[in-house]
Biotite code that builds the C-alpha atoms (Angstrom):
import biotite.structure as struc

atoms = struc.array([
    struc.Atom([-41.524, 14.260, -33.865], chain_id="A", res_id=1, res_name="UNK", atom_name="CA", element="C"),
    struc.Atom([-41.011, 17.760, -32.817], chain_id="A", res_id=2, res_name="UNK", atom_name="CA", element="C"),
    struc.Atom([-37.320, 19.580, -32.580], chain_id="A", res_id=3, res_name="UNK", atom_name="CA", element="C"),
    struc.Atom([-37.731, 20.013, -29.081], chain_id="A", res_id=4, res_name="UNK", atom_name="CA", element="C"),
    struc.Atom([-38.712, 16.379, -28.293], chain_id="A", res_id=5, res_name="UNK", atom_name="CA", element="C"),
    struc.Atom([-35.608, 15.024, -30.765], chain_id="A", res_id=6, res_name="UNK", atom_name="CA", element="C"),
    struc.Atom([-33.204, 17.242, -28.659], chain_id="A", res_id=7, res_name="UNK", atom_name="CA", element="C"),
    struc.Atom([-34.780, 15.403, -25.333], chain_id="A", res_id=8, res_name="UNK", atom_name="CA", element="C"),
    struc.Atom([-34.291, 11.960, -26.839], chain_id="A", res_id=9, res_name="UNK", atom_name="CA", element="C"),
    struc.Atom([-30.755, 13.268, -27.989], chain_id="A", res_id=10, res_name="UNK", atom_name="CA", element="C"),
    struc.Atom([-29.751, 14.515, -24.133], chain_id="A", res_id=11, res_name="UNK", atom_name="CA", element="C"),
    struc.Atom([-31.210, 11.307, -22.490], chain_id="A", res_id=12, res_name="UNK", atom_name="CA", element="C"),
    struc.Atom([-29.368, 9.304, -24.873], chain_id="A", res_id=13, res_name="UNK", atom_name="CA", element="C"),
    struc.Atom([-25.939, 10.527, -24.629], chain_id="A", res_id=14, res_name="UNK", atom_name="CA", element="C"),
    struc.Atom([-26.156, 11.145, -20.589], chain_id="A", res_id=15, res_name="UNK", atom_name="CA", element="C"),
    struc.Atom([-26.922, 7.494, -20.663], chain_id="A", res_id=16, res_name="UNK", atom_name="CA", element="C"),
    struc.Atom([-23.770, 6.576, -22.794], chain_id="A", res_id=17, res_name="UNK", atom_name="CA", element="C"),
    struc.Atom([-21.980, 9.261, -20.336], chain_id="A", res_id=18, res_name="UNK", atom_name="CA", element="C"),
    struc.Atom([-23.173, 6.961, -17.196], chain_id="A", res_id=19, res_name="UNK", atom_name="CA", element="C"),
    struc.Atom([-22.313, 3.426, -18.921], chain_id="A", res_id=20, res_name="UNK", atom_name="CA", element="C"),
    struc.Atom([-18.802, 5.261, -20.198], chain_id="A", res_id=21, res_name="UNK", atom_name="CA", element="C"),
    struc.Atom([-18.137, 6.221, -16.095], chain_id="A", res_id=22, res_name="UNK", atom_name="CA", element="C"),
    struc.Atom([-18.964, 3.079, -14.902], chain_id="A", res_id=23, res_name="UNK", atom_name="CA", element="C"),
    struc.Atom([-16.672, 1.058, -17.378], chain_id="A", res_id=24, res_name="UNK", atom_name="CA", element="C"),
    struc.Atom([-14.408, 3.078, -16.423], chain_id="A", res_id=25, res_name="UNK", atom_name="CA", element="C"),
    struc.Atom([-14.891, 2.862, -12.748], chain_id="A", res_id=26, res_name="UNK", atom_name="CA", element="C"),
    struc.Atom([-14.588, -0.851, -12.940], chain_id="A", res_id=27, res_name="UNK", atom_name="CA", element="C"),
    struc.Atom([-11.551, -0.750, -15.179], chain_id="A", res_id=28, res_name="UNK", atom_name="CA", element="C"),
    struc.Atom([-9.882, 1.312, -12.700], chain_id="A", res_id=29, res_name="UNK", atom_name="CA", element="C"),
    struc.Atom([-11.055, -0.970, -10.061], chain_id="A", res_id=30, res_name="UNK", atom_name="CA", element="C"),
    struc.Atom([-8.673, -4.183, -10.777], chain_id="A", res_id=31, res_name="UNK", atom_name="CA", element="C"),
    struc.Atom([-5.771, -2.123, -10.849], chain_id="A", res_id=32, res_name="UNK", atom_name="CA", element="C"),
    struc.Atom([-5.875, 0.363, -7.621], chain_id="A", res_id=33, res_name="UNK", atom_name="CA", element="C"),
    struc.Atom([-3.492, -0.476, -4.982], chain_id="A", res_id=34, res_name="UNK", atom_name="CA", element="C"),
    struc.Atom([-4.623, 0.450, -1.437], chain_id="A", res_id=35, res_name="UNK", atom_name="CA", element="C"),
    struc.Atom([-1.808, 1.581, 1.412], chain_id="A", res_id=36, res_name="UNK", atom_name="CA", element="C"),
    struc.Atom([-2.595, -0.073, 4.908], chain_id="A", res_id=37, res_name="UNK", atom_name="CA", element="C"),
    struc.Atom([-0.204, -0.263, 7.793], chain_id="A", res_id=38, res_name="UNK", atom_name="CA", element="C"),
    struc.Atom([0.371, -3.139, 10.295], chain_id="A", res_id=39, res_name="UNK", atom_name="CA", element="C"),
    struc.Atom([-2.602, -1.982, 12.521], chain_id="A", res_id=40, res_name="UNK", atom_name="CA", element="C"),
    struc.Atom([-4.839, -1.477, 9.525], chain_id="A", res_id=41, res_name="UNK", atom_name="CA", element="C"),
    struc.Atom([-4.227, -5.159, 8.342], chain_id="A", res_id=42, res_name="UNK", atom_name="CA", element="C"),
    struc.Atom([-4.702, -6.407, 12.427], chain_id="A", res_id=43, res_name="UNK", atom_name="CA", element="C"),
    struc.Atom([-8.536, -4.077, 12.445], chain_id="A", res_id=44, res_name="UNK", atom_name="CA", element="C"),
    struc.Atom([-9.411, -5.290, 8.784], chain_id="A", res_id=45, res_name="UNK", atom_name="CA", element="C"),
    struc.Atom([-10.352, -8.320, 6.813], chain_id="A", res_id=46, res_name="UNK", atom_name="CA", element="C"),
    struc.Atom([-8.043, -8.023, 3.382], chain_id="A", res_id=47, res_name="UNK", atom_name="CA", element="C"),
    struc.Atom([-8.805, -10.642, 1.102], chain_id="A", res_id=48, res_name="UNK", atom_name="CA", element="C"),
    struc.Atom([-5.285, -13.262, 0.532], chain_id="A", res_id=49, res_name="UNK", atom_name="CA", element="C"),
    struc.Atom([-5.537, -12.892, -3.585], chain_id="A", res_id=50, res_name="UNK", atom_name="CA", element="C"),
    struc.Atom([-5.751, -8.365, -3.019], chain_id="A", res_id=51, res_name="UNK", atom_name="CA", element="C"),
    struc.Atom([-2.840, -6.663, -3.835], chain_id="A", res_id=52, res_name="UNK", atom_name="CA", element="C"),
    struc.Atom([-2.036, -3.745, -1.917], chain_id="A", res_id=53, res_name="UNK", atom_name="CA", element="C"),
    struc.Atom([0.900, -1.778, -0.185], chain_id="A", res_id=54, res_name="UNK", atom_name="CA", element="C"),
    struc.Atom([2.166, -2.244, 3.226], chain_id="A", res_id=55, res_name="UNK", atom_name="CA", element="C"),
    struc.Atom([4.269, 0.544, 5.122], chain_id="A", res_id=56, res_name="UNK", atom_name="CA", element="C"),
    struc.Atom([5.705, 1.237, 8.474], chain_id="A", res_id=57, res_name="UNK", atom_name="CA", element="C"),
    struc.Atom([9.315, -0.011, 9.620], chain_id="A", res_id=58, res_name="UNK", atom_name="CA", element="C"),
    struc.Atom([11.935, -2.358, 9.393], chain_id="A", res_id=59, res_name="UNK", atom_name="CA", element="C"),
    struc.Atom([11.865, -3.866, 13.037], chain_id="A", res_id=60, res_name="UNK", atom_name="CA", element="C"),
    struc.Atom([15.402, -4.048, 14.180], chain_id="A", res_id=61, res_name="UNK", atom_name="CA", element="C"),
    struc.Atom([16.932, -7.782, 14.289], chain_id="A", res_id=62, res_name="UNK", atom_name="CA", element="C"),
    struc.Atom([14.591, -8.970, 11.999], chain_id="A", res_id=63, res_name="UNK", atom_name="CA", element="C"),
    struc.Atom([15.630, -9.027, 8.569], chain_id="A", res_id=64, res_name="UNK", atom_name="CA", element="C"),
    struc.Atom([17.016, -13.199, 7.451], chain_id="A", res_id=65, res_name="UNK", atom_name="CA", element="C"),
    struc.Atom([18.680, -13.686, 4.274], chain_id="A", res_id=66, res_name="UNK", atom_name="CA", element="C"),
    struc.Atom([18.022, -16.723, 2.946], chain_id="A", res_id=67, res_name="UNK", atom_name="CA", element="C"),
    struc.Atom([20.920, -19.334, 2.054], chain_id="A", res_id=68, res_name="UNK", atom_name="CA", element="C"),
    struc.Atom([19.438, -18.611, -1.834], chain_id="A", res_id=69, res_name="UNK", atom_name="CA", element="C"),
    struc.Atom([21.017, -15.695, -1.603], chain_id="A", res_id=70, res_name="UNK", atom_name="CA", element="C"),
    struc.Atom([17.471, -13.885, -3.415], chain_id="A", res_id=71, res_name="UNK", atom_name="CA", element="C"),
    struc.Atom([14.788, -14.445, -0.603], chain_id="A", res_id=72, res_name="UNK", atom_name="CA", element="C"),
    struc.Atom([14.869, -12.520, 2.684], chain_id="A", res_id=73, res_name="UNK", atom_name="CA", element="C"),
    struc.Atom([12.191, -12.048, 5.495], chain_id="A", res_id=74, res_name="UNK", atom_name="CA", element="C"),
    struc.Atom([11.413, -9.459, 7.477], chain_id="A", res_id=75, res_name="UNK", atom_name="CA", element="C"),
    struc.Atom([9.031, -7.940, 9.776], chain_id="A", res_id=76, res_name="UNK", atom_name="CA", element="C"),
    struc.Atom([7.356, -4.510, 9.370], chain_id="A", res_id=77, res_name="UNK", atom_name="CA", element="C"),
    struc.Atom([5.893, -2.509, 12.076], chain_id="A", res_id=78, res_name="UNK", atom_name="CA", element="C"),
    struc.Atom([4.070, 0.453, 12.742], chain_id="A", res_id=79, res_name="UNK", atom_name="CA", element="C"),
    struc.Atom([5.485, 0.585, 16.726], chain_id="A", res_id=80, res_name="UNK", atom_name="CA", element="C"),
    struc.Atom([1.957, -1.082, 17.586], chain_id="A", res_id=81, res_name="UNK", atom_name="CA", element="C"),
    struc.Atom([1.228, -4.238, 15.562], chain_id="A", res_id=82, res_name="UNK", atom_name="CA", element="C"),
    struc.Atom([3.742, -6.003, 13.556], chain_id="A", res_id=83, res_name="UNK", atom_name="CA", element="C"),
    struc.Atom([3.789, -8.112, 9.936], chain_id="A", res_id=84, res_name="UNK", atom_name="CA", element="C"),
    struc.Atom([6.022, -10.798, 8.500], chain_id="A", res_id=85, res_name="UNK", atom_name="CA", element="C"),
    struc.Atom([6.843, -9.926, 5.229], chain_id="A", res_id=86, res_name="UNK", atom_name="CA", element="C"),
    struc.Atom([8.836, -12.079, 2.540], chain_id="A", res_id=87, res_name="UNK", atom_name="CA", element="C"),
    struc.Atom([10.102, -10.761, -0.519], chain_id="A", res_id=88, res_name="UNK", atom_name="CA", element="C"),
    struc.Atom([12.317, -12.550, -3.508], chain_id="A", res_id=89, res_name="UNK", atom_name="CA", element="C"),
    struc.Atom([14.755, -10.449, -5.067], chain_id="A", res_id=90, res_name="UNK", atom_name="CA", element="C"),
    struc.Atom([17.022, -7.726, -4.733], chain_id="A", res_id=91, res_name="UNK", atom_name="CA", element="C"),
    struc.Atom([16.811, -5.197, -1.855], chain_id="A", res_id=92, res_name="UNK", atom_name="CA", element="C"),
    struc.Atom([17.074, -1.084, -2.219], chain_id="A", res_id=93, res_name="UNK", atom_name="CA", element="C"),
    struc.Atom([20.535, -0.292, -1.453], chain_id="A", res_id=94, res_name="UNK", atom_name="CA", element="C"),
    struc.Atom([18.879, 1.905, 1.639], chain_id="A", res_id=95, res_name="UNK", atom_name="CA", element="C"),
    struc.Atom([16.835, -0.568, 2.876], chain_id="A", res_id=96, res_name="UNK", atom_name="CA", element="C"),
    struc.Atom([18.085, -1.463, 6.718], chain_id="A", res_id=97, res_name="UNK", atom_name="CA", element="C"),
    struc.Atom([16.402, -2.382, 9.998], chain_id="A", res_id=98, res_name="UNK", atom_name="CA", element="C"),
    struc.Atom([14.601, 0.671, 11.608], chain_id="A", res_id=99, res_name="UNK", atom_name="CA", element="C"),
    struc.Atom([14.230, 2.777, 8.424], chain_id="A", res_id=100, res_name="UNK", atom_name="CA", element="C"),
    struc.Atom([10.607, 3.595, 6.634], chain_id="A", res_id=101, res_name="UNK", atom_name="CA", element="C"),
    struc.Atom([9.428, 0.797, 3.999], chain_id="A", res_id=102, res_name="UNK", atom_name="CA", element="C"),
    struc.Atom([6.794, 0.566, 1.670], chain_id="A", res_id=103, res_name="UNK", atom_name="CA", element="C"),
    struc.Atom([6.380, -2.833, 0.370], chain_id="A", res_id=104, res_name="UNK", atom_name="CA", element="C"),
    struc.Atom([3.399, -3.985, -2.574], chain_id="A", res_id=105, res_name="UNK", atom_name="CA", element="C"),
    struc.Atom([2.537, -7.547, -2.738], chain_id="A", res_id=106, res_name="UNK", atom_name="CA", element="C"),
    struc.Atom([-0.484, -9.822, -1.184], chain_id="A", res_id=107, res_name="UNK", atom_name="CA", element="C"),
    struc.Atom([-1.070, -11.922, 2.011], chain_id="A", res_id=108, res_name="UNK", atom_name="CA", element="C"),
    struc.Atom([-1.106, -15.759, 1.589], chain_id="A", res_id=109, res_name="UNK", atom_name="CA", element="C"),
    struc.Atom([-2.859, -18.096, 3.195], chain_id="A", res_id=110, res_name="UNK", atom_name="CA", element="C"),
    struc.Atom([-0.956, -18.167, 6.292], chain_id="A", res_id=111, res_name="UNK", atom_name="CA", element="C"),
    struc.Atom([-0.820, -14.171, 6.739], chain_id="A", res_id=112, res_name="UNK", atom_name="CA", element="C"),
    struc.Atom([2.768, -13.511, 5.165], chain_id="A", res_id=113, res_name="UNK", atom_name="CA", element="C"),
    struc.Atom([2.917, -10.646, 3.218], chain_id="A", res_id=114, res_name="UNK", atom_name="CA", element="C"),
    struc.Atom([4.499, -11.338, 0.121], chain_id="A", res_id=115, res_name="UNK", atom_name="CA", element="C"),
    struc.Atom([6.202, -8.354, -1.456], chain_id="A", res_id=116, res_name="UNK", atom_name="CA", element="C"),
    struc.Atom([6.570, -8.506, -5.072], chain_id="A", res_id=117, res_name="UNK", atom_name="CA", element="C"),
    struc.Atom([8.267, -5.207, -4.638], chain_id="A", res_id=118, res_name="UNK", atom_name="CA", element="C"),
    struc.Atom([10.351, -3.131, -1.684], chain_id="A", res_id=119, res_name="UNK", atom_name="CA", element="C"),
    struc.Atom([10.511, 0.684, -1.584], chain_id="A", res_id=120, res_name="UNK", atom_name="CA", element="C"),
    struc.Atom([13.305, 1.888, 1.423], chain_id="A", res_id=121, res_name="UNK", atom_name="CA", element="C"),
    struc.Atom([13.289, 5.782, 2.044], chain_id="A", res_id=122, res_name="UNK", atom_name="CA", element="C"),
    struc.Atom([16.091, 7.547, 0.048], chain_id="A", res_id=123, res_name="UNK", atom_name="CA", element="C"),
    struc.Atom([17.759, 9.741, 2.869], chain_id="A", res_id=124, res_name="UNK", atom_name="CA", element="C"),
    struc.Atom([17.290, 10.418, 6.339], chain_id="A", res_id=125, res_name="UNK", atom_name="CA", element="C"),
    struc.Atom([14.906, 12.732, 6.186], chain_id="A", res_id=126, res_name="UNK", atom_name="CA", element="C"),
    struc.Atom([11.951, 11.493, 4.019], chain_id="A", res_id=127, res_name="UNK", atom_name="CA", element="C"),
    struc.Atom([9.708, 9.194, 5.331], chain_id="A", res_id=128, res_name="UNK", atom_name="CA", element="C"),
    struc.Atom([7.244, 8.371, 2.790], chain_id="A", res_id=129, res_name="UNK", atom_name="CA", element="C"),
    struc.Atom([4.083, 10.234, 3.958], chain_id="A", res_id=130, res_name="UNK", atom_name="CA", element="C"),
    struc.Atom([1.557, 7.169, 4.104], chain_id="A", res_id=131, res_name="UNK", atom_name="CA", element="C"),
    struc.Atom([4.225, 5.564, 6.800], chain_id="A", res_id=132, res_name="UNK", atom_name="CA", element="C"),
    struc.Atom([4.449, 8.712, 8.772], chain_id="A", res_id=133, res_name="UNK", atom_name="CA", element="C"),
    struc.Atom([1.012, 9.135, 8.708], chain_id="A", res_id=134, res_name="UNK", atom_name="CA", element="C"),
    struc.Atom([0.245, 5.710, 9.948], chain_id="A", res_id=135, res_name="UNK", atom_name="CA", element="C"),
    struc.Atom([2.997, 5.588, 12.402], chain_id="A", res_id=136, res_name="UNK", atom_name="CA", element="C"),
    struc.Atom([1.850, 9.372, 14.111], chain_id="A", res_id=137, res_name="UNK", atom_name="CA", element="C"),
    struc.Atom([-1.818, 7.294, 14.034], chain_id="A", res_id=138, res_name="UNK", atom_name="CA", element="C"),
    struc.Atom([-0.507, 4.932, 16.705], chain_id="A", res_id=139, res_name="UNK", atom_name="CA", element="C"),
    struc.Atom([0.534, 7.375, 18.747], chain_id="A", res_id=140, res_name="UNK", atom_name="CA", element="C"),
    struc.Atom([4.425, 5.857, 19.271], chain_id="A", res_id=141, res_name="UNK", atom_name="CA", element="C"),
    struc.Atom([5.934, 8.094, 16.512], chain_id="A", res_id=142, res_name="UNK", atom_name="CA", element="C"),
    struc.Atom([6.422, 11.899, 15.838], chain_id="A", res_id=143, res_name="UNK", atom_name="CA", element="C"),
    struc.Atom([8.794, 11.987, 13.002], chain_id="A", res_id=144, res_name="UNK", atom_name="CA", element="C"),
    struc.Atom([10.619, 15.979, 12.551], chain_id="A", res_id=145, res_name="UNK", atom_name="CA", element="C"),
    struc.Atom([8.303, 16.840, 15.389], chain_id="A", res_id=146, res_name="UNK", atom_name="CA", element="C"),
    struc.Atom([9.977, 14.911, 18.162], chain_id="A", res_id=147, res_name="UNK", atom_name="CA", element="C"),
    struc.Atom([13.378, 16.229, 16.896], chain_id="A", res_id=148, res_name="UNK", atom_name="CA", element="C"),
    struc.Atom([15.197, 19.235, 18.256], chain_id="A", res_id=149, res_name="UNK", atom_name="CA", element="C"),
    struc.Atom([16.520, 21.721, 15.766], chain_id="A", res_id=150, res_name="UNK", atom_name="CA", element="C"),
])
């Protein structure tokens, strides 16, 4: 075999294990992504029960139920145009109230309750994380600093 035909066979070869590498990788990666949808995103979409991802919009005011437990409360989250139950076990962010930004991450079940495994509240009244903003300026109900006067 000529030099120039073992350097070929060497280049194929190792772009090959490049690609397998990648995809491996890309399917690694795959089980542990966590998509961001808001209320209106989960009304337009079909999201598996058993797929974890992260819902955000806000706390709709008189809502929130504490559970005699005393560890389970349920709440709805809205974006101002479509609206999810949500239930989460455990203890709330010491900001988390009705009307502020939330990001929860959990999974539907089978009756359409989101159940968070874990609740994110905004830390001040300024920030809004920016997947919530973004989703509530996409319904059109919500400009955020915008709407404020200075």
């Amino acid at each position: 075999m000529k030099p120039k035909h073992k350097r070929l066979s060497f280049v194929v070869i190792g772009m090959a294990l490049l690609t397998a590498a990648t995809i491996l990788i890309l399917f690694a990666l795959n089980d542990s992504v966590v998509f961001f949808y808001s209320p209106s995103d989960l009304a337009e979409q079909d999201v598996q029960p058993d797929r974890r991802f992260r819902l955000g919009g806000l706390v709709e005011e008189n809502s929130v139920v504490r559970a005699d437990d005393g560890v389970t409360t349920t709440f709805r989250v809205t974006d101002l145009a479509s609206t999810v139950s949500v239930s989460f076990r455990g203890l709330l962010p010491d900001l988390f109230r009705e009307g502020q930004g939330v990001v929860a991450e959990g999974q539907l079940d089978a009756k359409g309750v989101f159940v968070a495994s874990e609740v994110l509240a905004k830390h001040d009244e300024n920030y809004m994380p920016p997947e919530v903003a973004e989703a509530l300026r996409k319904s059109g109900q919500w400009q955020g600093d915008e709407g404020k006067k200075q």
